[in-house]
C-alpha positions as CSV (number, residue, x, y, z in Angstrom):
1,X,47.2,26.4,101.7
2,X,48.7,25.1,98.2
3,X,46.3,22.2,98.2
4,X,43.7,24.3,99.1
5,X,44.2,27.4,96.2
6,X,44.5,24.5,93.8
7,X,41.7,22.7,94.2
8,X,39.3,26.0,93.8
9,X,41.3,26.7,90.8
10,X,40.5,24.0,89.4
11,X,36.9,24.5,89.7
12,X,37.3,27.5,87.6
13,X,37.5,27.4,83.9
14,X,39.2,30.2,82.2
15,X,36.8,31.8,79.7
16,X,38.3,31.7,75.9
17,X,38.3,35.2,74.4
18,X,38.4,36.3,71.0
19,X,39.7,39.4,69.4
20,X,37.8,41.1,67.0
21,X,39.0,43.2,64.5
22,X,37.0,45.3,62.1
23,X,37.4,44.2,58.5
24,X,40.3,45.7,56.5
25,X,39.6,47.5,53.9
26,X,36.1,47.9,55.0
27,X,33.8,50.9,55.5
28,X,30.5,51.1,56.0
29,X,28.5,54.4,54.7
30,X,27.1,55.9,57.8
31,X,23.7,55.2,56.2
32,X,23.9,52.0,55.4
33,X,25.1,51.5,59.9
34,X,22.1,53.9,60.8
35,X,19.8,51.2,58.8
36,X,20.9,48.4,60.2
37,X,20.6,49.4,63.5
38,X,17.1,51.0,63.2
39,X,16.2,47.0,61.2
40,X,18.2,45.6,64.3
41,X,16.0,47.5,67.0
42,X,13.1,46.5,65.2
43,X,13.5,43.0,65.2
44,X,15.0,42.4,68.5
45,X,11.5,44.8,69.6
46,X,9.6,41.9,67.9
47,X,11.4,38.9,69.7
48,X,14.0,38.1,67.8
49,X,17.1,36.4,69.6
50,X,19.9,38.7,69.7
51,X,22.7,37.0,69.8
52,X,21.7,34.9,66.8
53,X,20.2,38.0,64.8
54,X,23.5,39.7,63.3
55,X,24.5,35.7,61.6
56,X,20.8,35.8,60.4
57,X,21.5,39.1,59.3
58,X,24.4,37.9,57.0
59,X,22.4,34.8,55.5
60,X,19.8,37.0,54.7
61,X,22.0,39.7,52.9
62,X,23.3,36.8,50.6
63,X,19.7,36.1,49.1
64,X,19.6,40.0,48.6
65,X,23.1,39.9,46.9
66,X,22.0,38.9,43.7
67,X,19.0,40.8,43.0
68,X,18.0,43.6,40.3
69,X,19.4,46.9,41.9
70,X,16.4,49.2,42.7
71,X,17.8,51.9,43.9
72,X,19.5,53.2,40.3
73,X,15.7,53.0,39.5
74,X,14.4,55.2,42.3
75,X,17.9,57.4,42.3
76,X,17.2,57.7,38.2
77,X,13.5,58.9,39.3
78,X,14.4,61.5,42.1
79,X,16.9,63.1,40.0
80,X,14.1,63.5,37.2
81,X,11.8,65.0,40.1
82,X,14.0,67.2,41.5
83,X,15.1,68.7,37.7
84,X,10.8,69.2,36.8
85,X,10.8,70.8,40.3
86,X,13.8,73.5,39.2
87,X,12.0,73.4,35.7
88,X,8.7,75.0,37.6
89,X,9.8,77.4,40.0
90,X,13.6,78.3,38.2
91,X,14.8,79.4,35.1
92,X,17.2,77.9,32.4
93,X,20.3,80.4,31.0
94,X,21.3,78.5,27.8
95,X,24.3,80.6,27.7
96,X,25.5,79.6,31.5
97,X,23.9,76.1,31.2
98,X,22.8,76.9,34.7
99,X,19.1,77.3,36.6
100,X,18.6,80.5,38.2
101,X,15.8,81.9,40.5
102,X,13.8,84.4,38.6
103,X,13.4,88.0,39.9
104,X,9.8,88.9,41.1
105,X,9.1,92.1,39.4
106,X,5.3,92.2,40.3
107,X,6.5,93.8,44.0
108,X,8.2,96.9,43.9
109,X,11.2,97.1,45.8
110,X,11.8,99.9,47.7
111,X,15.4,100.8,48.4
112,X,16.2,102.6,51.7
113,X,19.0,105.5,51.0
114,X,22.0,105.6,53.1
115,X,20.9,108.8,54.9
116,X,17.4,107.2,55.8
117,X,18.8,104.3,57.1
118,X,21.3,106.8,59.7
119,X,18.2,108.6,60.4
120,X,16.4,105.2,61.6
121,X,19.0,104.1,63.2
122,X,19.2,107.7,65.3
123,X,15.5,107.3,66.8
């Protein structure tokens, strides 16, 4: 039975694993994951090979290492939307250095007493 066991042993190669550990050191912003998956979905959905597609993935991120950094650019122009937007619709206290939301004085604001409000709340 020795003989036997042995000789279907040795038709079996163990399989070679390796460990993985995440990079020290190293953490991702959850945006930067949630992009690469949705780009990872998309290629694989238009026949990419997976298992070669995260090592494609790396090469390609060291052509885009070098380049001019776009998004101070578009960060630069949100910022200066977003301020014209608070310049229209809020208003600047030079004193505070702060925006704040104008009253609307063209509707009258009717106050409910304390006594009204009792009496509502009785019916």
């Amino acid at each position: 039975m020795g003989e036997k066991l042995n000789r279907v042993l040795e038709g079996y190669k163990p399989i070679p694993m390796k460990r993985m550990f995440y990079p020290r050191g190293m953490k991702l912003s959850e945006d930067f994951v949630n992009a690469f998956h949705r780009e990872y979905d998309r290629l694989i959905g238009e026949g990419l090979n997976p298992k070669s597609l995260v090592e494609r993935f790396g090469k390609a991120m060291r052509f885009h290492q070098g380049e001019e950094r776009k998004y101070i650019k578009i960060d630069e122009e949100k910022a200066a939307q977003e301020l014209e937007e608070k310049k229209n619709t809020m208003k600047f206290d030079p004193r505070s250095g702060k925006f704040f939301k104008p009253v609307d004085r063209s509707k009258p604001t009717v106050k409910k007493s304390k006594k009204s409000c009792k009496a509502d709340d009785d019916s």
